[in-house]
N, C-alpha and C positions, 0 to 999 in steps of 0.2 A: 657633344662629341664632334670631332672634326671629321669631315671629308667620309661620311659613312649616311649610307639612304637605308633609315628603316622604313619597314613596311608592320604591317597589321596592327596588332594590340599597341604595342609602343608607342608607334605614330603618333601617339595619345597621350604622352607622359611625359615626365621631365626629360628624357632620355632625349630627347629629340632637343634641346637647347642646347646651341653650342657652347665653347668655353668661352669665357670672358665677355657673354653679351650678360646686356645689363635686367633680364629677365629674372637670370641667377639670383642677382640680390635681392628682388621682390621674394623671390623663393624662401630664400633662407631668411629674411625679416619675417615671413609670415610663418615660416616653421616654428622660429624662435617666439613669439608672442601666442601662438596655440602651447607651445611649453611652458608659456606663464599662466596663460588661463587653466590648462590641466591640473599643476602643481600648487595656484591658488583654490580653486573648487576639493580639493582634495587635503588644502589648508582648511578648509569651511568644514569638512568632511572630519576631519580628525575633530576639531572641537568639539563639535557635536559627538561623534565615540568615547571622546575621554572622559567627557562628563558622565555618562552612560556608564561605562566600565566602571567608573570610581563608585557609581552610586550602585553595578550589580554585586563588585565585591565586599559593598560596605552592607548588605541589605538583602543581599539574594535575586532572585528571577523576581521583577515586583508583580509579574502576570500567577504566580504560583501561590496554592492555597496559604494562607495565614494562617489557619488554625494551628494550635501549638502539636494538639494530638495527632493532624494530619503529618506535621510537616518530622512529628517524630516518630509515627509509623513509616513510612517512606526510609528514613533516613537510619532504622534500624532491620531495614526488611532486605533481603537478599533471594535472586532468583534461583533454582534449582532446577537444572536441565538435565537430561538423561535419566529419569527415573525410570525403574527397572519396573514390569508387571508387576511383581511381585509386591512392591513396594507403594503404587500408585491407592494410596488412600491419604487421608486427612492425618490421621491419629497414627497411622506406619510411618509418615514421614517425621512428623513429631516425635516420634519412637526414637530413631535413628537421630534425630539429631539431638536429643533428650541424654541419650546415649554419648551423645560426641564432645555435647554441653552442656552436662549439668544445671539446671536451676537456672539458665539463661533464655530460654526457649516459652518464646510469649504464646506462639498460635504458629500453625503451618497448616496451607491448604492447597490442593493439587489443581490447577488449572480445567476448567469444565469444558469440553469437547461440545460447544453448543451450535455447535453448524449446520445441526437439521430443525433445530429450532430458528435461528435466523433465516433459512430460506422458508419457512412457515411464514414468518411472520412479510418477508419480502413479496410472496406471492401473495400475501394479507394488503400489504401498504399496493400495492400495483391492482388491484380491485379497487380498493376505495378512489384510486385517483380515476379511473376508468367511471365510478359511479359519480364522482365530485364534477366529472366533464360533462357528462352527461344531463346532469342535473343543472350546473350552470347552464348552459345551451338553451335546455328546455323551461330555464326560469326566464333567461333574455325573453325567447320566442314568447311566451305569455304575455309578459310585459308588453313587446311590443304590440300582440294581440289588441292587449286590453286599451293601450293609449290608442289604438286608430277606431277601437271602436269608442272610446270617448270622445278623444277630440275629431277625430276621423281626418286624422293627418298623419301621411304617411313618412314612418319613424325606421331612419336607416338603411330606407328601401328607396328603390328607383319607380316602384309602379305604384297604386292609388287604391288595390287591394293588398289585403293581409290575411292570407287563408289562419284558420283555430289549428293552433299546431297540437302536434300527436304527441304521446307520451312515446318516449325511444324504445327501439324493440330489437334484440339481440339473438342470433342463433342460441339454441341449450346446446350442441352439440357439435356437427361437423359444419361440413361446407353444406348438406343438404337437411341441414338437420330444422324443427318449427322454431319459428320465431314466435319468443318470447318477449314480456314484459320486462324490459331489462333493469329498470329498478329490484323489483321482486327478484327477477334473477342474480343479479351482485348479492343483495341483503343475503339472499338463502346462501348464496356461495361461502360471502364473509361470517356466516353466522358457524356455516364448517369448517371453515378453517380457523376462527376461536377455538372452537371443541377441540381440533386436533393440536394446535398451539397448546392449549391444556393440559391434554394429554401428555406430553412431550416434556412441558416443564416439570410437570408430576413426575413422570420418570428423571428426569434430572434429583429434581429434591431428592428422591425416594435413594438414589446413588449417594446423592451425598449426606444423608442423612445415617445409609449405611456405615460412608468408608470413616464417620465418624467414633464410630463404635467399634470396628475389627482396629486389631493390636497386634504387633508381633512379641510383642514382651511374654513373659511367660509365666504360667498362672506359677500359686506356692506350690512345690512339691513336684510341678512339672519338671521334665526331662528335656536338656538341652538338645536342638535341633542343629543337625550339624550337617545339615545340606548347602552345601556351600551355593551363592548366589553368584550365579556369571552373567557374562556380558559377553556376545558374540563382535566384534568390531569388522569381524569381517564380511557379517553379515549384510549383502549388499538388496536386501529382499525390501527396503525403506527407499529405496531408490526408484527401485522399477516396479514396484504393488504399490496399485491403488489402498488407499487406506481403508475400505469397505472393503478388499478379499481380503489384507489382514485381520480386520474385524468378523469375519465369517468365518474362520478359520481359528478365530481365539488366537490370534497372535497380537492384537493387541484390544485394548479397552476400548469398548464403543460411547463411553463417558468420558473417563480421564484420559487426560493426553500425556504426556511423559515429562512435562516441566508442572514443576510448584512454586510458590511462594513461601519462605520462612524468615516470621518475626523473631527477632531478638528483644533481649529487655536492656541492651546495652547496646552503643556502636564499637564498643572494646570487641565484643564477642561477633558480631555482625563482620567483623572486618579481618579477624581472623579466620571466619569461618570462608572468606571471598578469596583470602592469601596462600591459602593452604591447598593441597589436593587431599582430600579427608578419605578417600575410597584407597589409594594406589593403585591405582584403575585407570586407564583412559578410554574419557568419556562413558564416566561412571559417575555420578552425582555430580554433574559439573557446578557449582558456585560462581557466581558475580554478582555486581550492583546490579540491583532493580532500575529497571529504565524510568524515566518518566512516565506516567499514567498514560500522560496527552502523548508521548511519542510510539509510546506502541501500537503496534498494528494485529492484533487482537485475535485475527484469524490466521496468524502464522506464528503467536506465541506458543505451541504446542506440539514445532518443527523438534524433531531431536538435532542437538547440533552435531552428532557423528552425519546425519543424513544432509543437516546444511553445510559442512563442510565441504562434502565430497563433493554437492553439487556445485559449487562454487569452482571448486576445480575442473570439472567437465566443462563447466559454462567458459570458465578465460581460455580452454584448449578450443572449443572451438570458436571463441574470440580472433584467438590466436592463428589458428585457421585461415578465419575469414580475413584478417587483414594480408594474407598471402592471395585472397582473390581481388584484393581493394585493385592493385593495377591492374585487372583484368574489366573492370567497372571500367575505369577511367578510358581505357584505351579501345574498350569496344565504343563509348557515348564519344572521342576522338575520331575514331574513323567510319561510325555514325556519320556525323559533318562531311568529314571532307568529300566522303563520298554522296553528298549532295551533286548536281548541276552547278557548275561557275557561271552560267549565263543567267541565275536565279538573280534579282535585284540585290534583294537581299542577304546573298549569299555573303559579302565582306562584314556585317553586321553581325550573322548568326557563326560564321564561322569565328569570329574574337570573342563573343561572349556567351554562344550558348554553352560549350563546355563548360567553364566556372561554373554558369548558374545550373547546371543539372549536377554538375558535382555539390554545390551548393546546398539544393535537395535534396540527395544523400544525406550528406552532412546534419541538412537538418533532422532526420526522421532519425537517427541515431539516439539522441538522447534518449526520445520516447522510446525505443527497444532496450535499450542498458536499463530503465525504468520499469518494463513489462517483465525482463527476465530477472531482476533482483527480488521483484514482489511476488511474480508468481511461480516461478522456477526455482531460484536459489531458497527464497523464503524469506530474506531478513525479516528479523521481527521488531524493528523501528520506522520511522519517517527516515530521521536522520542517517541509518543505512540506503536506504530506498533511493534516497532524491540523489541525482545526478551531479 
């Protein structure tokens, strides 16, 4: 540009070449040949896809089970979300759709609410690594023991003694509590928390062992039940209760969770049964394809989608929200800066770039929160919903 003095950021860019000095041209040759290298790497790029593609549609996902009988339960199996109380068993839900499909209906089973048994087992795995560290440590220290009293050369260390190390010793208690033999202590710990692991899967079996045998069909000669089955939808009690005061309260099953699985003996009936709304309900038996095995996310298969919906929508409102505070960020970290010292050395430095790079920062921690609110908030129950 002609006859114009920039100052700050610019100073720094093309912007500052005038017209028709011969810088220009270095410019634009070297623009144009980064457009050849882009456009070839992305030539290399495609060949490699197209072969890939042609071989997943000729063949499938080559990472996914081969089995014939896997690859045909999957491919006849459809999820069921929104099941009702009432309906939350193995042999009810097979009922119902026995009922919808005739002589189609391989196996249905209702998802197991096993959440207290995973954190059993989590506080199970977090002992044993506590006792694996401890043990390693105390295997070194031996070792080393024994090599200085063998060869009596000192192993690791900086001095020419090696005191006999101790077995580790752990509080049983509080901050004030005796210290114990912390071997003995893990072992008795983890030996309780198997027992209650036990106990816990037992009661699981024991449920579904149950919901295998109750039926809603009805016996010869019995009298038709004409209590109609509703569905509150406006029921906003899945939102804001904890799932432990519904379960205290028998509002809902402290086993099954309100989605099932149902195998078909045909993909004819399977796909019907995903196209159709079978209840005239919403969000009342809701039907789709079963996810991937490997894509779901296991501890949010048992969200009702009336309650992941809604969150979904609270969550982009107050998205939407926040991006009304986004120039409020910017222009406070803005006059942050300027209201530095000028006579700071540094100040023509920090004042051109530290904005960017703390908006920058921003920017970056975003992903990870649209990531913390999809999985633990909204719920999705895939990867592929999840990732960013």
């Amino acid at each position: 540009q002609d006859n114009q003095t920039l100052n700050g950021y610019v100073n720094r860019t093309i912007n500052v070449v005038p017209n028709g000095d011969i810088k220009m041209t270095w410019i634009v040759i070297f623009t144009c040949l980064l457009y050849v290298f882009i456009m070839r790497r992305l030539w290399f790029e495609w060949e490699v896809f197209i072969q890939l593609r042609h071989k997943f549609l000729a063949s499938g996902d080559p990472s996914f089970h081969k089995s014939p009988t896997y690859l045909r339960t999957y491919r006849n199996t459809c999820m069921v979300e929104s099941v009702p109380q009432e309906l939350r068993s193995d042999r009810k839900l097979k009922d119902v759709f026995e009922s919808l499909f005739p002589g189609q209906i391989e196996r249905a089973e209702m998802v197991i609410n096993t959440s207290d048994l995973e954190k059993v087992l989590k506080k199970r795995q977090k002992l044993i690594g506590k006792y694996d560290s401890l043990s390693a440590r105390y295997m070194y220290e031996s070792w080393r023991y024994d090599t200085w009293q063998r060869d009596g050369k000192n192993v690791g260390i900086c001095t020419n003694h090696v005191s006999k190390p101790m077995e580790p010793k752990v509080r049983s208690g509080g901050l004030f509590s005796k210290r114990v033999n912390a071997f003995a202590f893990y072992n008795e710990k983890i030996k309780e928390i198997d027992i209650e692991a036990g106990e816990e899967y037992d009661i699981l079996v024991d449920h579904r062992n149950k919901s295998k045998e109750a039926s809603i069909r009805l016996p010869e000669g019995g009298e038709e039940d004409t209590r109609a089955v509703g569905y509150n939808v406006n029921d906003v009690a899945p939102l804001l209760v904890p799932g432990r005061v519904r379960q205290f309260f028998a509002k809902e099953s402290p086993v099954f969770n309100g989605t099932g699985m149902v195998e078909f003996k045909s993909i004819v009936a399977k796909q019907s049964a995903v196209q159709c709304n079978l209840s005239g309900q919403p969000y009342y038996m809701i039907t789709s394809d079963v996810p991937d095995p490997r894509d779901l996310l296991w501890f949010n298969v048992g969200v009702d989608r009336y309650t992941l919906e809604t969150r979904k929508i609270l969550v982009q409102i107050v998205l939407l929200l926040g991006l009304f505070g986004w120039g409020a960020i910017v222009a406070f970290i803005t006059n942050t800066v300027e209201g530095m010292p000028t006579d700071y050395f540094l100040y023509p430095l920090i004042k051109d770039y530290l904005p960017a790079l703390a908006v920058s920062l921003v920017l970056l921690w975003l992903p990870a929160i649209f990531f913390m609110l999809a999985m633990h908030v909204i719920r999705f129950k895939s990867h592929s919903r999840v990732r960013p």
